[in-house]
C-alpha positions in Angstrom: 12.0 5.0 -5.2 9.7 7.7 -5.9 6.0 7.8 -7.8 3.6 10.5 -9.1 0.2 10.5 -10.8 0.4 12.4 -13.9 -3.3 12.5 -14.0 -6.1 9.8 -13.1 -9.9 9.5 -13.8 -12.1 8.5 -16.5 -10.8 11.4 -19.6 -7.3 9.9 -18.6 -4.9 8.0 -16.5 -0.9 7.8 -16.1 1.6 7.3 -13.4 5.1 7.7 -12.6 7.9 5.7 -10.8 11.5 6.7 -10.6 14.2 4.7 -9.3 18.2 5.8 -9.2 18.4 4.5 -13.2 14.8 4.7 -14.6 11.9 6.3 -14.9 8.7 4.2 -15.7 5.5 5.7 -17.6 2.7 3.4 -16.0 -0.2 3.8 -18.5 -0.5 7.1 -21.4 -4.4 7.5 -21.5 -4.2 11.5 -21.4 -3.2 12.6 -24.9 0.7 13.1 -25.8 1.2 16.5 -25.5 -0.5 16.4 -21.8 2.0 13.5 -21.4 5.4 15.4 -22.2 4.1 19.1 -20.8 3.2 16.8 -17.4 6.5 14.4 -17.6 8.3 17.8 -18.0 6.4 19.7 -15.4 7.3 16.5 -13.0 11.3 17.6 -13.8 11.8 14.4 -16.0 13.6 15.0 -19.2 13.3 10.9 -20.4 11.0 8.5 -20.6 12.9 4.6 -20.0 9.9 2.3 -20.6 6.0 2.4 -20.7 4.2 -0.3 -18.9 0.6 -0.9 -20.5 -2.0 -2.3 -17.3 -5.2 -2.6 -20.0 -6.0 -1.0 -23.4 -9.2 1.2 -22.6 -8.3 4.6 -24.4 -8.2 6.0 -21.0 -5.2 4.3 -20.5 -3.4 4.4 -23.8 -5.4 7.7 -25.3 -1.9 9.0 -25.8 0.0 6.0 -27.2 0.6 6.3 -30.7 1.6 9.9 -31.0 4.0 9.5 -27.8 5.6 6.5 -29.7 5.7 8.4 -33.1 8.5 10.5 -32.0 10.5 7.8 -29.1 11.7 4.3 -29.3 10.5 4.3 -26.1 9.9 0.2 -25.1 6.9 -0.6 -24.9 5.6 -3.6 -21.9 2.2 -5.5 -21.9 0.6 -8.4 -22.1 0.8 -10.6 -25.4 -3.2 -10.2 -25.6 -3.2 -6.6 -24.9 -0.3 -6.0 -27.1 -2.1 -7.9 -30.2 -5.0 -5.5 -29.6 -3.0 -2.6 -29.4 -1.1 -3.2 -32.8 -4.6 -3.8 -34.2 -5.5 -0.3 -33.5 -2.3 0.8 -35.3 0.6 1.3 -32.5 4.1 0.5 -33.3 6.5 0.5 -30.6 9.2 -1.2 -29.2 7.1 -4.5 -28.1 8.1 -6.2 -24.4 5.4 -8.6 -24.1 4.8 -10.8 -21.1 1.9 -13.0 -19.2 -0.3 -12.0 -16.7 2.0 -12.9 -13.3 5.4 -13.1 -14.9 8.0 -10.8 -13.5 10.5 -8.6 -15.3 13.4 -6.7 -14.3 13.7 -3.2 -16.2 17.1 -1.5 -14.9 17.2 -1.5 -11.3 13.5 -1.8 -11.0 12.0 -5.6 -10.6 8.5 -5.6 -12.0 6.1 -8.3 -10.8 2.7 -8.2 -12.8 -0.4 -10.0 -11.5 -4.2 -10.7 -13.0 -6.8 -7.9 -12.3 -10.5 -8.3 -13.1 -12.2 -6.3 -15.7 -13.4 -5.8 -19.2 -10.2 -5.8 -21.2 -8.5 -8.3 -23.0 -6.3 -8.9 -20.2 -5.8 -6.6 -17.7 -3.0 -6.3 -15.3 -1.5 -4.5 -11.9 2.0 -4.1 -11.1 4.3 -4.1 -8.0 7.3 -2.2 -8.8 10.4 -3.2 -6.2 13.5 -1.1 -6.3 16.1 -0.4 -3.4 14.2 -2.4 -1.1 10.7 -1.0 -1.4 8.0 -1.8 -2.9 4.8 0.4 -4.8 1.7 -1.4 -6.1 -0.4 -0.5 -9.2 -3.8 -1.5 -9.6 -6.5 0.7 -11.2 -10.0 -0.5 -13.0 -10.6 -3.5 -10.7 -14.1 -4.8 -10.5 -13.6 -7.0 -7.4 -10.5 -8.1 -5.2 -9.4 -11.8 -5.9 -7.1 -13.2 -3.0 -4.7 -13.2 -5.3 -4.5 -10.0 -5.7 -4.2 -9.1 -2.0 -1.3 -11.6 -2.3 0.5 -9.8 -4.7 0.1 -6.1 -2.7 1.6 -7.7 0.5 4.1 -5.4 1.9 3.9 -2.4 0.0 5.4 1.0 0.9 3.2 2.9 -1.2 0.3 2.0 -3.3 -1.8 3.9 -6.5 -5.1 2.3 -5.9 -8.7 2.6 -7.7 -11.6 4.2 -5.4 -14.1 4.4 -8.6 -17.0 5.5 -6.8 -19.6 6.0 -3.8 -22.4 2.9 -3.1 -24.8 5.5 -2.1 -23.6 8.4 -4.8 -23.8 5.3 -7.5 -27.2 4.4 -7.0 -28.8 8.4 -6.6 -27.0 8.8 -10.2 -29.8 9.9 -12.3 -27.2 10.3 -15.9 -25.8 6.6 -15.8 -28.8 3.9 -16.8 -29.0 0.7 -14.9 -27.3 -1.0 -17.3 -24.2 1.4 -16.7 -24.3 1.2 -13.2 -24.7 -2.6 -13.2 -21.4 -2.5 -15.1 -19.1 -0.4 -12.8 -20.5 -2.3 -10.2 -19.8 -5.9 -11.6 -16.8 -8.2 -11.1 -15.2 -6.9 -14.3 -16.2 -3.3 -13.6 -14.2 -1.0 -11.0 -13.6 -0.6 -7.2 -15.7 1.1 -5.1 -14.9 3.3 -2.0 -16.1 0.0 0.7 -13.7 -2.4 -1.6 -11.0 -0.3 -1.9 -10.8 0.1 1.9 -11.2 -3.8 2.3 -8.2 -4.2 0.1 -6.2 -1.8 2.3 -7.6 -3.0 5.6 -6.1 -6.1 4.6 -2.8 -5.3 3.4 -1.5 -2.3 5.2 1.2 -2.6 7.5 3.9 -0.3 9.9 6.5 0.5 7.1 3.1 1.6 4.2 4.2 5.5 4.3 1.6 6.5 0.7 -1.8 5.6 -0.4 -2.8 7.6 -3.6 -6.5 7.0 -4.5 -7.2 7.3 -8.5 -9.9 7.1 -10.8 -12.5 8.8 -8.5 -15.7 9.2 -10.5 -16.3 13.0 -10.8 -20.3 12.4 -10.5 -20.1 9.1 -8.1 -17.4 9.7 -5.7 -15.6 12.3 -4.3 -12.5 12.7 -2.3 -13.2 13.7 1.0 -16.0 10.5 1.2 -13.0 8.4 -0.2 -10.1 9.8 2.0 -12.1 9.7 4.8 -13.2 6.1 4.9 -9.4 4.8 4.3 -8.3 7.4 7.2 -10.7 5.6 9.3 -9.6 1.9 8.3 -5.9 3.1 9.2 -6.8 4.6 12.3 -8.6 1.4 13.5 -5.0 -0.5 12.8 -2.9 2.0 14.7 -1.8 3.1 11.2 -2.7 7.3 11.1 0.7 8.1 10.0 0.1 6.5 6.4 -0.3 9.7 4.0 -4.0 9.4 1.9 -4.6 11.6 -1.2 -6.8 11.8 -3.9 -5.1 12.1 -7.6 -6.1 14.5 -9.5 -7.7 14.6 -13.8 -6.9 18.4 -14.3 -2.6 18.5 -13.0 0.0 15.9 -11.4 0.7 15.4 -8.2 3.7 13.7 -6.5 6.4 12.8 -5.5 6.1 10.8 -3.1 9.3 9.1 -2.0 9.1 5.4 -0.3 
């Protein structure tokens, strides 16, 4: 299995996966024509299915344009999917409950609860050929079942939103804003991020792709460098860190 981030941070976010049979769109929140010049640029000619974490228009910005010309199907939640037809996409529905799993070609896809502000947001683990990736992005605090779920990954996309320190100097975001991100429903910080991976890395975790890094409250060299030094203290150096990029893809990384 392989996976690539199309593009990640707050104008946009989507991921790729590949196995030997399929190819998985994880999220569509850049507009559709950055979608299939990105998809293409990534040396995919097809699309197989589209799995939907949470409706933010960062995640589905390019949704219903993509879908106007596929039959591409579409998999989420039966709450996010009700609010997504409200806004006027059609697809292909696959709709499922927060923690069932679903096989989709060779790949076994096992969806778990996040926290944040949406209807009913999700992560994914995505198992095919005996390894495993994890998806989680727009967390606003690590439940233990959630570091359940990312046991015994190979590789992992996870959020690293923003900074403590760079937060709080922000002078553009009001309290109120701040107190948001920072909330249980909001997004992962740098320190929680490299909690999560702390507790779930291992010998055989070969990627860890940071996304979503705020362009004012974070930046990648703080971020890489406190996950580098969490890995190191486990004996784990050998683990590849980067950041994803907003402005071009990057990938692939095979497990």
């Amino acid at each position: 299995m392989e996976f690539a981030i199309l593009g990640s941070g707050s104008a946009g976010n989507a991921t790729l996966a590949k196995t030997e049979r399929v190819n998985l769109l994880i999220d569509a929140g850049l507009s559709a024509k950055q979608l299939q010049m990105r998809i293409e640029q990534m040396g995919l000619d097809r699309i197989d299915a589209i799995l939907i974490t949470h409706e933010h228009g960062d995640h589905v910005r390019g949704l219903k344009t993509l879908l106007k010309k596929s039959t591409i199907p579409l998999y989420a939640t039966a709450a996010t999917a009700h609010v997504l037809r409200q806004s006027g996409i059609e697809a292909s529905w696959k709709t499922f409950d927060a923690g069932q799993s679903f096989s989709i070609g060779d790949a076994e896809i096992q969806s778990f609860a996040i926290l944040h502000d949406a209807v009913d947001p999700v992560g994914y683990v995505i198992r095919a050929a005996s390894k495993n990736l994890g998806i989680i992005s727009d967390a606003g605090h690590i439940t233990h079942s959630v570091t359940l779920h990312l046991q015994g990954l190979h590789g992992i996309y996870l959020e690293a939103n923003y900074d403590d320190e760079l937060l709080a100097a922000d002078t553009k975001r009001p309290w109120s804003i701040k107190q948001r991100i920072s909330s249980r429903h909001g997004h992962l910080s740098n320190k929680q991020a490299a909690e999560l991976l702390e507790n779930i890395s291992h010998p055989a975790l070969r990627q860890v792709v940071l996304g979503h890094l705020s362009g004012d409250c974070n930046c990648s060299k703080i971020a890489t460098r406190i996950m580098q030094d969490v890995l190191t203290k486990k004996g784990l150096s050998q683990v590849g860190i980067c950041c994803a990029s907003q402005d071009e893809p990057c990938g692939w990384w095979s497990l």
